[in-house]
C-alpha positions as CSV (number, residue, x, y, z in Angstrom):
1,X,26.6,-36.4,64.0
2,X,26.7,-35.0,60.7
3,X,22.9,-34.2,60.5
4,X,23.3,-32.3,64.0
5,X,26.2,-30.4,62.9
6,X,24.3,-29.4,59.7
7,X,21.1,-28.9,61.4
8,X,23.2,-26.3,63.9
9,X,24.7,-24.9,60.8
10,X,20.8,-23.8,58.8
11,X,19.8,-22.7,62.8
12,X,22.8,-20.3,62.5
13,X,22.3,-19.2,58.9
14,X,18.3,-18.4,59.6
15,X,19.3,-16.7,63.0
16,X,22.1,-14.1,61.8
17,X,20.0,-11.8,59.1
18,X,17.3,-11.6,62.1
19,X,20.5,-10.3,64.3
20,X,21.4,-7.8,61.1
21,X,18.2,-6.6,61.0
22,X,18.0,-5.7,64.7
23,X,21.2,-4.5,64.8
24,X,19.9,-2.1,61.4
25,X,16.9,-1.1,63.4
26,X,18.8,-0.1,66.5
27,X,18.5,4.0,67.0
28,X,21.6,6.0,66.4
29,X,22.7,7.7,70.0
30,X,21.5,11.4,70.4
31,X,24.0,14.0,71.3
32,X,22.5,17.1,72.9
33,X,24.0,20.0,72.0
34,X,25.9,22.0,74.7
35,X,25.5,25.7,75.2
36,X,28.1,28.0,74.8
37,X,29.2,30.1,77.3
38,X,27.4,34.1,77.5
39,X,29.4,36.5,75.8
40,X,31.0,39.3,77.8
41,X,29.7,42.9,77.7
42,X,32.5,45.1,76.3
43,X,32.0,48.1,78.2
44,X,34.5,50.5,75.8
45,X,32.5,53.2,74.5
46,X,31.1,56.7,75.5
47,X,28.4,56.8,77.4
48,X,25.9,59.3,79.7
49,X,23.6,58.9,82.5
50,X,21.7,60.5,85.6
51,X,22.1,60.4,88.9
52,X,20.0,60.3,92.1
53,X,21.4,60.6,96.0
54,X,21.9,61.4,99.2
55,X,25.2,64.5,100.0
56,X,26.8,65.4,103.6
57,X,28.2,68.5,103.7
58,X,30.7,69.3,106.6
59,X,31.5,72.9,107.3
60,X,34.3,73.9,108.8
61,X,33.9,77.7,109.6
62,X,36.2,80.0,111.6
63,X,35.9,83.9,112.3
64,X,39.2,85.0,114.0
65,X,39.3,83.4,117.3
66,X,35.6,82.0,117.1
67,X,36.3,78.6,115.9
68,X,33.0,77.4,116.7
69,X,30.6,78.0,113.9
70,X,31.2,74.7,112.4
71,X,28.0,72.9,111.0
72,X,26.5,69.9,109.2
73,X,23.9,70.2,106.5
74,X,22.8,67.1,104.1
75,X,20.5,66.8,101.6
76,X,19.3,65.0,98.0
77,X,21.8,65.5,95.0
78,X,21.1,64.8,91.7
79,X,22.6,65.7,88.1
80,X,24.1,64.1,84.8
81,X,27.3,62.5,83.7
82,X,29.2,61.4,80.9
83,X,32.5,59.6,80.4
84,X,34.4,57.1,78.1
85,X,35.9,53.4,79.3
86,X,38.8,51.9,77.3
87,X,38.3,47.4,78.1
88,X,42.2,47.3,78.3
89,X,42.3,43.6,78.5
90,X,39.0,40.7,79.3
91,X,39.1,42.0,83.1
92,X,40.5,45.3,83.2
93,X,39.0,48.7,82.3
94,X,39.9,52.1,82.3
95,X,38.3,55.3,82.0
96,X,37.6,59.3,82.6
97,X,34.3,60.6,83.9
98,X,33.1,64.0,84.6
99,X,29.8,64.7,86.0
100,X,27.3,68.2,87.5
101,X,24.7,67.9,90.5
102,X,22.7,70.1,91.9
103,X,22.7,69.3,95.6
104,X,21.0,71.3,99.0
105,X,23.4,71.3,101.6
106,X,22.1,74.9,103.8
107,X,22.9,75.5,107.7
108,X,23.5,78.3,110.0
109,X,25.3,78.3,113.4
110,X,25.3,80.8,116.1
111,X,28.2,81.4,117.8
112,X,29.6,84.3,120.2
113,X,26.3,86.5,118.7
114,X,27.6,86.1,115.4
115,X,25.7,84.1,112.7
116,X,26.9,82.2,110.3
117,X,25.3,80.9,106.8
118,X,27.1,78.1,105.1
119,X,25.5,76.8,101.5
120,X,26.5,74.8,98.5
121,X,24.2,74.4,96.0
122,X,25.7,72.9,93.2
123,X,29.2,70.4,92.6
124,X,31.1,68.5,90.4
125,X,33.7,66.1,89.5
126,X,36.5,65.4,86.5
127,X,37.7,61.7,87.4
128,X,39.5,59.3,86.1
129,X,38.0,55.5,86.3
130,X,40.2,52.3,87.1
131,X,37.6,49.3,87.1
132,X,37.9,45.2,87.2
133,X,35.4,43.4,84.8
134,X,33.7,40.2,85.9
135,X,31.2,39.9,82.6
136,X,28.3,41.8,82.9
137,X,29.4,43.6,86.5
138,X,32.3,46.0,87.2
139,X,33.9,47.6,90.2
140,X,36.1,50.4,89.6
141,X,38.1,53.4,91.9
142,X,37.7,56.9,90.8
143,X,39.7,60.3,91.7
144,X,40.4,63.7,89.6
145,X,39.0,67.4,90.3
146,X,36.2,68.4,92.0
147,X,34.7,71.8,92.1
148,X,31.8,73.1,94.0
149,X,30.2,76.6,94.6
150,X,30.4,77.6,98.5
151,X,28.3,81.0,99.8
152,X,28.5,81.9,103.7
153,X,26.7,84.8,104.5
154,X,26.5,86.7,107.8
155,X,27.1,90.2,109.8
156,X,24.9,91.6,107.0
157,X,26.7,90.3,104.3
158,X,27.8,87.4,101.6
159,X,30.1,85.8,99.9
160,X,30.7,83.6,97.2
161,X,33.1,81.6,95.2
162,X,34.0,78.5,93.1
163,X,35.9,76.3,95.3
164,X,38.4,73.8,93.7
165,X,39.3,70.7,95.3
166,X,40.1,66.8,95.2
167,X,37.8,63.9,95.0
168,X,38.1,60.3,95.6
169,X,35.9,57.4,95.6
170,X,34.6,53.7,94.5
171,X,31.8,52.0,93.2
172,X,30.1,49.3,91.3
173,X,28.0,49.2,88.1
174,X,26.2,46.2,86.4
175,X,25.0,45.9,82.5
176,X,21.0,45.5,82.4
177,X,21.6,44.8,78.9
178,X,24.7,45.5,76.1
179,X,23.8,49.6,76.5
180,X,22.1,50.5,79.6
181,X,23.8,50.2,82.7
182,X,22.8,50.4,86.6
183,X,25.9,51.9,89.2
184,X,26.3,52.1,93.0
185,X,29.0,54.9,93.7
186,X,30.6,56.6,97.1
187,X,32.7,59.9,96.3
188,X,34.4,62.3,98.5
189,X,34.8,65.9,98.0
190,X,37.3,67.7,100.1
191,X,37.6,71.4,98.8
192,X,39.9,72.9,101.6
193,X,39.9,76.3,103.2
194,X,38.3,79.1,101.3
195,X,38.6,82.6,102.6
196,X,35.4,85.2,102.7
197,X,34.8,88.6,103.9
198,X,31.7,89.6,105.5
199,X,31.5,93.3,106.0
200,X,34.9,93.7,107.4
201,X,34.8,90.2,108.7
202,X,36.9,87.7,108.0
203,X,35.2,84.5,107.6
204,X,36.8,80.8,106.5
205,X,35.3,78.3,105.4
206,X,37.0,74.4,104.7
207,X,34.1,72.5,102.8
208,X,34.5,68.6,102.5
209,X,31.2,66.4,101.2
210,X,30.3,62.7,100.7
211,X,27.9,61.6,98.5
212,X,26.1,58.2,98.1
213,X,24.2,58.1,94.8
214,X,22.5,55.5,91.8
215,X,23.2,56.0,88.6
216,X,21.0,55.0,85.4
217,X,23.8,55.3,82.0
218,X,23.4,54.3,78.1
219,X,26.6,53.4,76.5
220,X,26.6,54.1,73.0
């Protein structure tokens, strides 16, 4: 009994440095490194772009009692802006934007054997921006001051003059990369009536546009 328990006793004593060395041996675990989350885009800063679109003029023209010379014209509109946003908080950003466009809204209308020019040839706006972040993409409302120069011509004659109006609208815009941005916008022009005088004829005119356009901006 005594040479089995001393026999059990060497097994065990040549057994556990094999177990130590295996144990020794053994590879450490590998941790794999987890990637931290993208860094928002912090849209504060001034920045300037161009524009390219389609405009939709309405024209709402009345001579005395001949109320139907109203017309439609639409055409491409393109121009430049330029504008500042303010990241208030992670989410929320605020902003003011003005921008110029040359656009070609042109149409006449016959009415009563009188005929009636309506043209506007150039617009733009002086907004302020109220946008939610989500990273890298932004929706935003916008509304200020628009102006636009409005020419009707008929009877012989034409007139001009700077109309001044309000202008609403929304859109979205997505960061290509920290600077240069890509934007989606809607804006509405609605300039109200504007009085001319054609020879002795007195001519109104109530000008409202919409405008769907992209936008291609640098922030600096």
């Amino acid at each position: 009994m005594k040479r089995l328990a001393l026999a059990s006793l060497a097994l065990t004593a040549g057994i556990a440095p094999v177990w130590a060395a295996d144990l020794a041996q053994s590879p450490a675990p590998v941790y794999e490194a987890v990637p931290s989350p993208q860094q928002s885009i912090d849209w504060t800063g001034l920045y300037v772009g161009g524009n390219l679109g389609w405009s939709f003029g309405q024209f709402d023209n009345r001579a005395g009692g001949n109320d139907g010379l109203d017309t439609d014209a639409n055409g491409v509109a393109g121009g430049l802006y330029t504008g500042y946003n303010f990241q208030v908080t992670p989410n929320v950003v605020v902003g003011a934007e003005a921008d110029f466009s040359l656009t070609d809204l042109e149409e006449n209308k016959t009415s009563n054997g009188l005929t009636v020019q309506s043209k506007s040839d150039w617009n733009s706006n002086i907004r302020a921006r109220l946008g939610y972040s989500f990273d890298r993409y932004l929706v935003y409302g916008a509304g200020g001051l628009a102006l636009a120069d409005l020419e009707v011509s008929g009877n012989g004659d034409s007139d001009s003059k700077t109309a001044l109006g309000w202008t609403l609208g929304a859109g979205g815009e997505a960061a290509i990369t920290n600077n240069l941005s890509a934007k989606l916008e809607y804006v509405y022009q609605d300039f109200g009536e504007q009085d001319f005088n054609l020879n002795g004829t007195a001519v109104s005119s109530d000008l409202s546009t919409s405008q769907v356009r992209l936008g291609l901006g640098y922030k600096f």
